[in-house]
N, C-alpha and C positions, 0 to 999 in steps of 0.2 A: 486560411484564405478560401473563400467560398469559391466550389467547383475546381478544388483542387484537394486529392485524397492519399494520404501516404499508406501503402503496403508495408508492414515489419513485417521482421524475421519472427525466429522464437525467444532472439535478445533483445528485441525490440528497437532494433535496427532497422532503417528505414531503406530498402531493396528496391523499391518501386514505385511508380506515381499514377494513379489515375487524374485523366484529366477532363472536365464535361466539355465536349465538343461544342457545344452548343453556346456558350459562353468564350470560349478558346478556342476556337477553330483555325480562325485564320493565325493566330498565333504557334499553335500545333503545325498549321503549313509552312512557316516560316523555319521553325527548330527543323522539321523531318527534312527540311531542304537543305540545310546548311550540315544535316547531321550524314545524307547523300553523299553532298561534295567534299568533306572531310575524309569519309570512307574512300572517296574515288579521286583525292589529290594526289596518289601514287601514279594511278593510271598513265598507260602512253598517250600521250598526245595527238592527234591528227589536224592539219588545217582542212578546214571550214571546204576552201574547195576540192578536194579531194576525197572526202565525205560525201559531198555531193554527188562527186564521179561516182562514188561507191554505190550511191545509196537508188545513183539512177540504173546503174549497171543492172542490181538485183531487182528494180521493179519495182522500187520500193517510193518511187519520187519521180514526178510527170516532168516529162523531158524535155517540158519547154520553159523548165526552173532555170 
């Protein structure tokens, strides 16, 4: 597949992928985003407003959100 390059081992096992960004970019953002949310579906949860409290508390968000 063009712009798409597989890494072997020393058995010729395929370990890794390069991929051209330039052709697969926004598809590269799609995978690295879903492979984020997978890693982080254990995570604890917080609602949305409370977040906010949080996030005005620290400074970190104008307080007229």
């Amino acid at each position: 597949m063009k712009g798409i390059s597989y890494l072997t081992d020393e058995k010729n096992r395929k370990v890794a992928v390069q991929i051209d960004l330039k052709l697969y970019g926004k598809l590269w953002e799609d995978f690295y985003d879903n492979m984020i949310a997978e890693e982080r579906k254990e995570e604890e949860k917080i609602p949305l407003k409370d977040l906010i409290k949080v996030l005005k508390k620290e400074g970190k968000l104008d307080e007229s959100i």
